[in-house]
One Martini backbone bead per residue (centre of mass of N, CA, C, O) as a GRO file, in nm:
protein
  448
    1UNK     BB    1   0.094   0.035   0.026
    2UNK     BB    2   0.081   0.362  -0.042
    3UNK     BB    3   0.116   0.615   0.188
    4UNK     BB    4  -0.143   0.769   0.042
    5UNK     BB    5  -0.324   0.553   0.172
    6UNK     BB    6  -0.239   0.524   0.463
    7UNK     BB    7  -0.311   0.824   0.546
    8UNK     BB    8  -0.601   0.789   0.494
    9UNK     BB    9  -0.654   0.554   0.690
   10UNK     BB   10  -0.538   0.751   0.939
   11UNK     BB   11  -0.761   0.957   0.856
   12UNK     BB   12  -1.044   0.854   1.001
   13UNK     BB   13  -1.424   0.879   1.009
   14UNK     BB   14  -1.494   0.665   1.155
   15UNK     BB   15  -1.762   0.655   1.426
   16UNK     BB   16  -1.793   0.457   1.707
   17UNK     BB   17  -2.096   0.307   1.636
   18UNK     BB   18  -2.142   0.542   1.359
   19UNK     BB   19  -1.970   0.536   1.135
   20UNK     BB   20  -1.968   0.800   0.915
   21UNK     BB   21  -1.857   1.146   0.927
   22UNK     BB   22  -2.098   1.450   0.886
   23UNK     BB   23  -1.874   1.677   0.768
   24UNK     BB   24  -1.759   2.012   0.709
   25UNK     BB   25  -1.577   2.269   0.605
   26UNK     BB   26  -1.653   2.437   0.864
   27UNK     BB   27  -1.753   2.164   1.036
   28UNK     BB   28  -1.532   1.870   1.119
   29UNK     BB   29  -1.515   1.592   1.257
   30UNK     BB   30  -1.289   1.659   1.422
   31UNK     BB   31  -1.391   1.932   1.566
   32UNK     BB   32  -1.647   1.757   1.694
   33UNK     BB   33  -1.465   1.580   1.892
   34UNK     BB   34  -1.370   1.843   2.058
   35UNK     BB   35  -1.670   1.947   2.092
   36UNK     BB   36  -1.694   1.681   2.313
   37UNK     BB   37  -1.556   1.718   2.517
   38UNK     BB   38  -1.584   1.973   2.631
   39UNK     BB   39  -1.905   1.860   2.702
   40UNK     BB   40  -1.792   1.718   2.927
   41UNK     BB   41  -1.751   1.605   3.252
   42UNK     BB   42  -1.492   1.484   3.257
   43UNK     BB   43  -1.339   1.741   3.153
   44UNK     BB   44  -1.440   1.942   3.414
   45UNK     BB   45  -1.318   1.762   3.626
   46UNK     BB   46  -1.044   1.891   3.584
   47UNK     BB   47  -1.014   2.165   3.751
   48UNK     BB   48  -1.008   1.951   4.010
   49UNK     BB   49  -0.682   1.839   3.929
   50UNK     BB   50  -0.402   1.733   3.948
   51UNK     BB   51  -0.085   1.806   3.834
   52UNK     BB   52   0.101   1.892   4.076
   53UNK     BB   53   0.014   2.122   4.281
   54UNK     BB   54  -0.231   2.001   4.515
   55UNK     BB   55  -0.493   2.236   4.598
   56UNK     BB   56  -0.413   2.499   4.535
   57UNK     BB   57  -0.416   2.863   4.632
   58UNK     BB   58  -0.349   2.925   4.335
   59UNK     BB   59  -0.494   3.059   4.043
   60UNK     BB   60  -0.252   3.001   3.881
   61UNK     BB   61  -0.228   2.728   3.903
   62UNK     BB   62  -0.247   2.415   3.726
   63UNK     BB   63  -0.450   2.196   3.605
   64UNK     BB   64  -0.565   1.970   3.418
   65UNK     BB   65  -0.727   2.130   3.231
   66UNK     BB   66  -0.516   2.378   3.128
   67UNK     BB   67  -0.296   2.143   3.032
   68UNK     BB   68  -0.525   2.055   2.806
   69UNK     BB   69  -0.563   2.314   2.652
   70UNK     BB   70  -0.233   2.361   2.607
   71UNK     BB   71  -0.167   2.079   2.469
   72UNK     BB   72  -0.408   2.143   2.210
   73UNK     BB   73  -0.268   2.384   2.127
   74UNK     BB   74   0.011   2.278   2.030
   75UNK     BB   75  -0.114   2.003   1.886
   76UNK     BB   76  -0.230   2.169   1.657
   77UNK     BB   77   0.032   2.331   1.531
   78UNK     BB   78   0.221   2.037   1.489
   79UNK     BB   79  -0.016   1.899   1.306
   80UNK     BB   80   0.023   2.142   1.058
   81UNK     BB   81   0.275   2.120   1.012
   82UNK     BB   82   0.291   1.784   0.919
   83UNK     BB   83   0.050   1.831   0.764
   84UNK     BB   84   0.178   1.985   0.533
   85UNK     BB   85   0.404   1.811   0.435
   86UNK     BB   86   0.238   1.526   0.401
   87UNK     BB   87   0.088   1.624   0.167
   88UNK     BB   88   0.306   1.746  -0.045
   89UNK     BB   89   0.424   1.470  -0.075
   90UNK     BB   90   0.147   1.258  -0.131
   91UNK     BB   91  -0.105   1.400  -0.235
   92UNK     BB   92  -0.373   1.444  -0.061
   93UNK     BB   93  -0.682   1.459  -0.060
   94UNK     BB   94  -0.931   1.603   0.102
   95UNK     BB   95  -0.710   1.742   0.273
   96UNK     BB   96  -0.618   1.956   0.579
   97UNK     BB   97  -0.370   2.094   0.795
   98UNK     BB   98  -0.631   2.099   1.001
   99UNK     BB   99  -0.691   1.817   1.038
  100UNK     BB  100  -0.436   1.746   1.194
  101UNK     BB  101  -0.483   1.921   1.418
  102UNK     BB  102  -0.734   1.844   1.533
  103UNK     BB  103  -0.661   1.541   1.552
  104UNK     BB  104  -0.460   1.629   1.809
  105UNK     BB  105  -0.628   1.824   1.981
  106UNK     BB  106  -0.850   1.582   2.037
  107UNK     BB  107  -0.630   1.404   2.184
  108UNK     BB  108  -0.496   1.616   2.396
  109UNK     BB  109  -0.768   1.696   2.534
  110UNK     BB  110  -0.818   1.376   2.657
  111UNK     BB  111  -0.556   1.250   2.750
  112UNK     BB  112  -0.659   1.345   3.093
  113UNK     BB  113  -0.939   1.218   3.172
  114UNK     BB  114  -0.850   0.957   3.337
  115UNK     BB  115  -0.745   1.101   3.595
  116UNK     BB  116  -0.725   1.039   3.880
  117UNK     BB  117  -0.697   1.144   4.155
  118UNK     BB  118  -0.402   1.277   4.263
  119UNK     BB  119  -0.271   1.181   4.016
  120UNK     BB  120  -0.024   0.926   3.990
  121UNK     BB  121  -0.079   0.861   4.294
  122UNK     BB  122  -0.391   0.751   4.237
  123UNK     BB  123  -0.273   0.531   4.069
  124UNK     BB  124  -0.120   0.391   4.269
  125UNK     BB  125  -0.310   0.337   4.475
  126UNK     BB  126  -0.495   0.143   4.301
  127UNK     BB  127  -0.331  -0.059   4.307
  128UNK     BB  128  -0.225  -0.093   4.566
  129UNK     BB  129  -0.538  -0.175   4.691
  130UNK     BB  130  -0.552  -0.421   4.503
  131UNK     BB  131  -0.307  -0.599   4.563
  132UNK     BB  132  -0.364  -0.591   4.909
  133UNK     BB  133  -0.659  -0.691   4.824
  134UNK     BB  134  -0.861  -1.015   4.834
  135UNK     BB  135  -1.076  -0.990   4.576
  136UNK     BB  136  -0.874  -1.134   4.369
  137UNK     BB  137  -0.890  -1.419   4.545
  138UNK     BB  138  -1.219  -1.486   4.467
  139UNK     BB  139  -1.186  -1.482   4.145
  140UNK     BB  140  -1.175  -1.617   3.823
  141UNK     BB  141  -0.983  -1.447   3.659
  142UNK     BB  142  -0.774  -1.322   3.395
  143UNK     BB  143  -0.488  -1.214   3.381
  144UNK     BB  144  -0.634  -0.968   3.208
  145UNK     BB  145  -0.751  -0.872   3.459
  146UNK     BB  146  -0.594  -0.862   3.698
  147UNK     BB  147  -0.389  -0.638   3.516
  148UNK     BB  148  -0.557  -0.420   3.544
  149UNK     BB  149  -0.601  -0.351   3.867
  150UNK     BB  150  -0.258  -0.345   3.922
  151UNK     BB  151  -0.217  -0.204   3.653
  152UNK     BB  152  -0.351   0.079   3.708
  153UNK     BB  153  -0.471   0.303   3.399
  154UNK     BB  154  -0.547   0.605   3.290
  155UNK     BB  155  -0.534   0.605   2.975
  156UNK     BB  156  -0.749   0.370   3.000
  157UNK     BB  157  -0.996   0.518   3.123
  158UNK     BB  158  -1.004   0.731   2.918
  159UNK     BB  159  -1.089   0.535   2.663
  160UNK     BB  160  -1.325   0.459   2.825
  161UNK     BB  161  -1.487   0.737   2.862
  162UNK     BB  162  -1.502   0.779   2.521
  163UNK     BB  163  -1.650   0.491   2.474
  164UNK     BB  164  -1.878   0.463   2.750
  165UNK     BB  165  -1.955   0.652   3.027
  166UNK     BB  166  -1.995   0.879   2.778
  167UNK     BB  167  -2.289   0.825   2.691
  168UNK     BB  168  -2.374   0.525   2.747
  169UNK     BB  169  -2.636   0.501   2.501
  170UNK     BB  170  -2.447   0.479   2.256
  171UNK     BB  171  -2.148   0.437   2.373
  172UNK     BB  172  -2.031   0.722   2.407
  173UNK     BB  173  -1.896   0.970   2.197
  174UNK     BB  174  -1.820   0.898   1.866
  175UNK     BB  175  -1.560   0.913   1.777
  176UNK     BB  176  -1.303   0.876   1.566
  177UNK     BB  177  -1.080   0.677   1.445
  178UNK     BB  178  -0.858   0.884   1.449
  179UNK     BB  179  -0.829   0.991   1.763
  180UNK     BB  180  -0.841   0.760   1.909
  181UNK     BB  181  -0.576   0.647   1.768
  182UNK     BB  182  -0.416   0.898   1.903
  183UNK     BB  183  -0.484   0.870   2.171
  184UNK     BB  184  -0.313   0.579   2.161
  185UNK     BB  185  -0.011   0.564   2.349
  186UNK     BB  186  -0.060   0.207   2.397
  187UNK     BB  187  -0.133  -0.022   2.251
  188UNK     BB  188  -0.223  -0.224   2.480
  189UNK     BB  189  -0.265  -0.422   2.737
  190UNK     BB  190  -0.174  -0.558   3.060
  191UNK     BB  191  -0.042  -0.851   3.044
  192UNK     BB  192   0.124  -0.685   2.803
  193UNK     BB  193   0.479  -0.636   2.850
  194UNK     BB  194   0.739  -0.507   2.867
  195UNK     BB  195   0.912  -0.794   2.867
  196UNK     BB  196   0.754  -0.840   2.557
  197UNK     BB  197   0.803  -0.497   2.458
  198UNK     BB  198   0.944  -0.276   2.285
  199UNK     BB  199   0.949   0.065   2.343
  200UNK     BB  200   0.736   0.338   2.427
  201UNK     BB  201   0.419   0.194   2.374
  202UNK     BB  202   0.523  -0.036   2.614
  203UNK     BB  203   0.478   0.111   2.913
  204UNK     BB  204   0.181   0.107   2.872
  205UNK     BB  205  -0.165   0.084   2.885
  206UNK     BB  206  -0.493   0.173   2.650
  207UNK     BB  207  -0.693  -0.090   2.785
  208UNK     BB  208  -0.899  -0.249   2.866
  209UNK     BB  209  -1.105  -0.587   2.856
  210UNK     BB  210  -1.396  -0.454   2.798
  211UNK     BB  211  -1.256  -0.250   2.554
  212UNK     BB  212  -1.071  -0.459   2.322
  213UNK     BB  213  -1.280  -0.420   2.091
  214UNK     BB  214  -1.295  -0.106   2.024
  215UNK     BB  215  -0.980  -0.096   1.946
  216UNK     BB  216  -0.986  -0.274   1.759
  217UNK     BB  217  -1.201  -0.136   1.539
  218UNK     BB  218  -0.992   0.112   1.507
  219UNK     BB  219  -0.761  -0.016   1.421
  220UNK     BB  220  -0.861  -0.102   1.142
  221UNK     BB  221  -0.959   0.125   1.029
  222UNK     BB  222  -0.672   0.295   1.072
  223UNK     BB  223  -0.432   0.039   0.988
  224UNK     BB  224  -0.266  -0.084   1.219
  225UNK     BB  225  -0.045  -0.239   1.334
  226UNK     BB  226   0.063  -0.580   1.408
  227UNK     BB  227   0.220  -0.720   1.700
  228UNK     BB  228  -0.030  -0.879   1.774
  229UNK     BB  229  -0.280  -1.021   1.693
  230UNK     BB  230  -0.542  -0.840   1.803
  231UNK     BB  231  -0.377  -0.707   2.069
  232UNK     BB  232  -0.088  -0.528   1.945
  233UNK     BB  233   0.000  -0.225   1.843
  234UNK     BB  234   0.114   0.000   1.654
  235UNK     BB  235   0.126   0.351   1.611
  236UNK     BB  236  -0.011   0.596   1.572
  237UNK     BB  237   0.171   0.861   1.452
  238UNK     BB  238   0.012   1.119   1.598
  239UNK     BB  239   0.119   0.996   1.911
  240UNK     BB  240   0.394   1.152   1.883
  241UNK     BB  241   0.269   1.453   1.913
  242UNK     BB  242   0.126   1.432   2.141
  243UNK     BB  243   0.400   1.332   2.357
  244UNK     BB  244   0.502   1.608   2.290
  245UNK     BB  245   0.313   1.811   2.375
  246UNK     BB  246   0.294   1.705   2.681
  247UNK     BB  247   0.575   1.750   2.780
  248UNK     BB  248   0.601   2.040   2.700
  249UNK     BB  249   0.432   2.142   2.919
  250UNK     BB  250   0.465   2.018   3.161
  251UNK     BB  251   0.751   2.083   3.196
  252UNK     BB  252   0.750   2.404   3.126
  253UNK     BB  253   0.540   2.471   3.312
  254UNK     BB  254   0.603   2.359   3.547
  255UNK     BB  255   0.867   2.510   3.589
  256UNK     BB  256   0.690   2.788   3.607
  257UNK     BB  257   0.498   2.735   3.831
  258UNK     BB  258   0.768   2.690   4.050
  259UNK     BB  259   0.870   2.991   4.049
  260UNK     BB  260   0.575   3.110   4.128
  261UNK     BB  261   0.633   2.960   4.426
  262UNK     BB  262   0.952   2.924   4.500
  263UNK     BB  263   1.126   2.619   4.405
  264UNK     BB  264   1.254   2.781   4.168
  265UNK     BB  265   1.469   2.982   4.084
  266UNK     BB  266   1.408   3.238   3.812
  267UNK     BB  267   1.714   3.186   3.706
  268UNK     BB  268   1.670   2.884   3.658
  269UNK     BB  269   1.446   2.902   3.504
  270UNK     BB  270   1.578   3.095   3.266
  271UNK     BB  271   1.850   2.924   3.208
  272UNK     BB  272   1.678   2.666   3.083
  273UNK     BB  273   1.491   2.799   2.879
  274UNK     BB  274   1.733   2.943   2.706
  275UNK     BB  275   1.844   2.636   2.658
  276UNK     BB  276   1.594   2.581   2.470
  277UNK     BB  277   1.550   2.836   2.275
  278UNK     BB  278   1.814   2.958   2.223
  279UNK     BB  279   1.833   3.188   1.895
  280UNK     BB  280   1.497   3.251   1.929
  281UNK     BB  281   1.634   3.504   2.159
  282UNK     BB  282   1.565   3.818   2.220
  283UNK     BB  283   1.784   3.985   2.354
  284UNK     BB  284   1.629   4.270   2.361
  285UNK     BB  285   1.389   4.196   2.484
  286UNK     BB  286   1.449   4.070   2.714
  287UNK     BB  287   1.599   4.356   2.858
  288UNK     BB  288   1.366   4.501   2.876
  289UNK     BB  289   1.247   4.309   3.056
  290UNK     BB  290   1.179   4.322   3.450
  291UNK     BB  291   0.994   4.084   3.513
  292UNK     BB  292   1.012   3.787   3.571
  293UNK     BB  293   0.747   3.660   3.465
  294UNK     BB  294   0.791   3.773   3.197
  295UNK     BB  295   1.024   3.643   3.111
  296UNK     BB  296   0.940   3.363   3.139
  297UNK     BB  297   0.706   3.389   2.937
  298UNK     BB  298   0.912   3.449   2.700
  299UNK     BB  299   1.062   3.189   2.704
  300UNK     BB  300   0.856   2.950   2.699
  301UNK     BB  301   0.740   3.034   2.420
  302UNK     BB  302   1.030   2.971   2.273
  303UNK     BB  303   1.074   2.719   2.353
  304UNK     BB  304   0.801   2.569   2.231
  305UNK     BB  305   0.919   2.693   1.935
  306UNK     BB  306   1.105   2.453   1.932
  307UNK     BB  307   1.036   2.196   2.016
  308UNK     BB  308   0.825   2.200   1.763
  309UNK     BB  309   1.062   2.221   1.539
  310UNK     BB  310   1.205   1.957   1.597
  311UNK     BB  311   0.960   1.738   1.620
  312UNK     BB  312   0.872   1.796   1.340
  313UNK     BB  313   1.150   1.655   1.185
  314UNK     BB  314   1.186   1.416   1.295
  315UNK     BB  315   0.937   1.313   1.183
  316UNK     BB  316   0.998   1.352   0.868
  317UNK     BB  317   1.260   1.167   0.888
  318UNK     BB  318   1.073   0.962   1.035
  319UNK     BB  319   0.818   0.865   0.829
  320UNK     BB  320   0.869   0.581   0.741
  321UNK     BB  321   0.922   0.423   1.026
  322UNK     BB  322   0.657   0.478   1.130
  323UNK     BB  323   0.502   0.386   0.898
  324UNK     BB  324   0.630   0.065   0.965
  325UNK     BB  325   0.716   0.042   1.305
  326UNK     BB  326   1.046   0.133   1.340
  327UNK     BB  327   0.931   0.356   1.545
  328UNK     BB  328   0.947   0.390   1.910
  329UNK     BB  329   1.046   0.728   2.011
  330UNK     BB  330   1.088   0.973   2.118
  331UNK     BB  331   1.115   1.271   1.942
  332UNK     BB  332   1.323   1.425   2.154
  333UNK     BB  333   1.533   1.232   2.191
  334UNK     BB  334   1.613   1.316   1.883
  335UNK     BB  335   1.669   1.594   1.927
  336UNK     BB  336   1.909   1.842   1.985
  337UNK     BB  337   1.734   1.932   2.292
  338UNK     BB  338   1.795   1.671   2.491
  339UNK     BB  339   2.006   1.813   2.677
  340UNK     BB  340   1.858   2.027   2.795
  341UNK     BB  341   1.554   1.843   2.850
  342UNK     BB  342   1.680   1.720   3.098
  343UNK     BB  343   1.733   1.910   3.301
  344UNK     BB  344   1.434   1.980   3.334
  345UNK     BB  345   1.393   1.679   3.437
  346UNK     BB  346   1.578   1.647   3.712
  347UNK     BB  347   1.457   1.915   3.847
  348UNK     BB  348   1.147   1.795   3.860
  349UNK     BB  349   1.258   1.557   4.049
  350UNK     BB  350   1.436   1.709   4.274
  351UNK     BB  351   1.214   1.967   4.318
  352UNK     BB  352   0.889   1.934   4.215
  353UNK     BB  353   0.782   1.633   4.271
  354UNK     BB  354   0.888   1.687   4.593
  355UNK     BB  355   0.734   1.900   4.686
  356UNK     BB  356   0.599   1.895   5.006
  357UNK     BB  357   0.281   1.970   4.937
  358UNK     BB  358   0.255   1.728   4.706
  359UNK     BB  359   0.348   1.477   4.911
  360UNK     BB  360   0.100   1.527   5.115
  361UNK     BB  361  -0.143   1.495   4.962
  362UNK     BB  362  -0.057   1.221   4.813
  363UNK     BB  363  -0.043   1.059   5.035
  364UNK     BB  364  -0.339   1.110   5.134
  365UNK     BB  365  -0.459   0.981   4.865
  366UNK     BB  366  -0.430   0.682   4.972
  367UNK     BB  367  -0.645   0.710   5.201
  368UNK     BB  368  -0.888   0.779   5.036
  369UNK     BB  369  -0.909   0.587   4.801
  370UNK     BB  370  -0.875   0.327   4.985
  371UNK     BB  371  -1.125   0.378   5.122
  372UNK     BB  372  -1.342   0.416   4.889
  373UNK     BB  373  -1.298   0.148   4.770
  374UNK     BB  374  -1.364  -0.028   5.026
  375UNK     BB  375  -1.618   0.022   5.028
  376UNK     BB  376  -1.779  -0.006   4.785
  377UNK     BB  377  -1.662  -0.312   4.726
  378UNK     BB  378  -1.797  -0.407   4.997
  379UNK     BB  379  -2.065  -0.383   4.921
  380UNK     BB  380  -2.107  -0.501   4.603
  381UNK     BB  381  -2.024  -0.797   4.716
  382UNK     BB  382  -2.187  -0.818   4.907
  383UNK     BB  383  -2.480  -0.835   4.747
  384UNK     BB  384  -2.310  -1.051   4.562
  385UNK     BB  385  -2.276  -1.285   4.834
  386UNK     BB  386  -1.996  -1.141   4.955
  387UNK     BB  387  -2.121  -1.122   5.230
  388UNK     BB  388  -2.217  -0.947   5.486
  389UNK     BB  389  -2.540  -0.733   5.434
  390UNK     BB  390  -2.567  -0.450   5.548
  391UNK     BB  391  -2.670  -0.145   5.637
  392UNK     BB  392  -2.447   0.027   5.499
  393UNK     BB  393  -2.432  -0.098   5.241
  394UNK     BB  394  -2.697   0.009   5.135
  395UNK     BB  395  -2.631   0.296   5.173
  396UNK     BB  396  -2.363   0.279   4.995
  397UNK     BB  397  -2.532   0.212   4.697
  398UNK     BB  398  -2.684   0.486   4.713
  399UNK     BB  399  -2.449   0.658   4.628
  400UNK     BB  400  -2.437   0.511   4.381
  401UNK     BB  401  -2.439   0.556   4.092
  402UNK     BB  402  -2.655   0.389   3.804
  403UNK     BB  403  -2.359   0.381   3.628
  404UNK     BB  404  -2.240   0.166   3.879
  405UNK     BB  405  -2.429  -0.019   3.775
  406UNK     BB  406  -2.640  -0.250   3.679
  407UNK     BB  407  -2.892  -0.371   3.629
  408UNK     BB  408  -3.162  -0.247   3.864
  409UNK     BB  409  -2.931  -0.152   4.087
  410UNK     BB  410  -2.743  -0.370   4.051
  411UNK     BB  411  -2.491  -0.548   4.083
  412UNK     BB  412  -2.272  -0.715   3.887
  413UNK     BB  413  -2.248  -1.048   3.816
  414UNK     BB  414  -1.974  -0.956   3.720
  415UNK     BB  415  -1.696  -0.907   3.914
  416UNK     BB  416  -1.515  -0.742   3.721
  417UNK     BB  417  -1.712  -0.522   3.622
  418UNK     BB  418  -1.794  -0.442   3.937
  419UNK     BB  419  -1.484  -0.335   4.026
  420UNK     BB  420  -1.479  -0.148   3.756
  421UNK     BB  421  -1.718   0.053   3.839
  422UNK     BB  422  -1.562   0.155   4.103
  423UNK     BB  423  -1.317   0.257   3.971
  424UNK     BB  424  -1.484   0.474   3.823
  425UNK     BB  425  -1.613   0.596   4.038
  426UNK     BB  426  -1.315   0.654   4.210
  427UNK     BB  427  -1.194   0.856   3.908
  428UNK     BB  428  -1.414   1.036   3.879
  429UNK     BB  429  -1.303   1.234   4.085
  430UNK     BB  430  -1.220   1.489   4.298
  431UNK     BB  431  -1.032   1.638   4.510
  432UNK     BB  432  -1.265   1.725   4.663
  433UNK     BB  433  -1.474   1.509   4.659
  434UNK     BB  434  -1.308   1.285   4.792
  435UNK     BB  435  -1.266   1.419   5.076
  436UNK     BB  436  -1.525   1.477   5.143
  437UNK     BB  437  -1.643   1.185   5.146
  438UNK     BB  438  -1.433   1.062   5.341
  439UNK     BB  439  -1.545   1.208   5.586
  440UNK     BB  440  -1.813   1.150   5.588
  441UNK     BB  441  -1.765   0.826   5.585
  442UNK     BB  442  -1.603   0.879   5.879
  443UNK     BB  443  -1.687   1.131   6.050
  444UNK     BB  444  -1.535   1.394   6.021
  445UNK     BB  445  -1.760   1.560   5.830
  446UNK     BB  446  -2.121   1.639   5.951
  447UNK     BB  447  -2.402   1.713   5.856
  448UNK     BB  448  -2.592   1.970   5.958
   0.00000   0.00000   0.00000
């Protein structure tokens, strides 16, 4: 198959459970998926979840929306540069280096959709609650059941979010198949790992097993390369892209972020950005600033569009070995500013991710939500038999709402189900309403 047919395929609008999807030129399939994610309760109930800093009381500092506000807007650009690119190359029809952009926006757009309270400290919670308690002895999961749970990945959440959760009677959002394969930087389930797949898309996985039909119909539609037939597949090339955006922002901004609170001093955080801007630095312009928040901001900004060409000459120049399935690496460690962007990235790991308060809240969410996962996990397994079924037992299965309930408002019959509903349910809590519940299913918050 030719380029230009590889790639009129991987920018399927075909959309999930719904058909080809009917864009106009005015406003496109992949337009419409952004803005289908945009007017979601999930994507919202993100403005209250830690990016870095959890709970901060600055009205400044980023949540995961405007981080992905953030990193939509930057992967819009880098996919119309690639994709302006791409056209010209292979001369494809009927498609505009704007859809390329759109496409990138709203699989960025929705990157972090899936992650639970308190950042990826959320993630561990959850496993390490699944992994010490008992109910996964209790059941005769799969393998790739069990490994659901014990490696649970808000990735794989996020698929669920948007193929599943978010109305349900569709089922899901009904996304384009480019979309939803750009959105999954991990193709492949939970039990197959790094110890038999190496690359950077096997680094975690992008689906549970619930899930497995849908991406599955995605690869297909969008015509992924199979790395074991049917289960485990080579990435959209644009999921290269969010890749890009999403470091780009986290990285420079987070670094932005840490400074504006005070963990990082100005000078070392402007040190850093300007080693990452090089040549594209008007040195006049910068000496006329003398507030250091706008040096910082105007330095982000010149990083910000060093990076994104940089990645994007990486991508043109190994689209070859991309589209054949044999470029496996982040665009950025290949491109001549890898050793700027790891400093960038030391000074994050030895002092913005473990500033004392992002460490204390993180903490106590081990405690919030493996509470919250064990009352609801042990009611609706005593309701389904597992358990001497009390009075309290009832009151919370009240509390859960019957999204994450089976048929008739009773715990599904299916245990894998069963405990992946209420993992949905603790999963899409906001760091505020989980903080809320759990002192009140505690006692210690009692309503007046």
């Amino acid at each position: 198959m030719g380029k230009r047919k590889i790639w009129e395929k991987l920018l399927s609008a075909d959309r999930l459970g719904a058909g080809k999807a009917p864009g106009t030129p005015e406003r496109t399939a992949f337009q419409q998926d952004y803005d289908r994610i945009v007017f979601t309760s999930a994507f919202r109930r993100m403005k209250d979840k830690t990016q870095v800093f959890p709970l901060s009381k600055s009205d400044y500092v980023r949540t995961r929306l405007t981080h992905s506000l953030e990193t939509s807007c930057v992967g819009r650009s880098l996919g119309a540069v690639v994709g302006r690119e791409i056209i010209a190359r292979h001369g494809l029809q009927h498609v505009e280096s704007g859809d390329f952009g759109a496409i990138v926006a709203a699989a960025c757009l929705a990157h972090d959709i899936g992650n639970p309270p308190f950042g990826h400290a959320g993630e561990d919670a959850i496993r390490e609650w699944f992994r010490t308690s008992d109910l996964l002895e209790r059941h005769q999961f799969t393998p790739a059941q069990r490994a659901d749970f014990e490696r649970y990945e808000g990735n794989a959440q996020g698929f669920r979010i948007v193929t599943r959760l978010q109305s349900p009677a569709n089922p899901g959002l009904q996304l384009t198949s480019a979309v939803l394969a750009t959105f999954t930087k991990y193709p492949r389930p939970s039990d197959i790992g790094t110890d038999e797949l190496d690359g950077k898309s096997a680094k975690k996985f992008g689906f549970f097993q619930q899930d497995a039909a849908a991406f599955q119909q995605v690869a297909w539609s969008t015509g992924l390369i199979e790395r074991i037939p049917g289960t485990v597949w080579r990435r959209h090339p644009l999921a290269f892209l969010v890749e890009v955006a999403d470091d780009t922002c986290y990285l420079i901004v987070d670094l932005e972020d840490a400074a504006k609170l005070g963990f990082v001093p100005y000078k070392d955080a402007e040190l850093l950005l300007a080693d990452l801007a090089g040549s594209t630095v008007n040195g006049g312009r910068l000496e006329r600033l003398h507030d250091p928040k706008e040096r910082l901001e105007y330095l982000r900004a010149k990083a910000i569009g060093r990076l994104l060409e940089s990645a994007a000459s990486v991508f043109l120049e190994n689209e070859n070995a991309i589209l054949n399935g044999e470029f496996d690496e982040e665009l950025l460690e290949q491109s001549p500013i890898a050793i700027p962007l790891q400093a960038v990235l030391r000074l994050a790991k030895e002092t913005i991710y473990t500033a004392r308060p992002a460490l204390e809240i993180e903490t106590a969410g081990f405690e919030v939500l493996g509470a919250l996962l064990g009352l609801f996990s042990n009611a609706v397994e005593a309701r389904a038999g597992h358990g001497r079924f009390t009075t309290r037992d009832r009151m919370l299965l009240k509390l859960l709402p019957t999204q994450f309930l089976g048929h008739g408002g009773e715990p599904d019959p299916d245990p894998y189900i069963r405990l992946l509903q209420v993992a949905d349910f603790v999963a899409g809590m906001t760091d505020s309403y989980a903080i809320d519940m759990f002192r009140k299913l505690k006692g210690f918050d009692l309503p007046t």
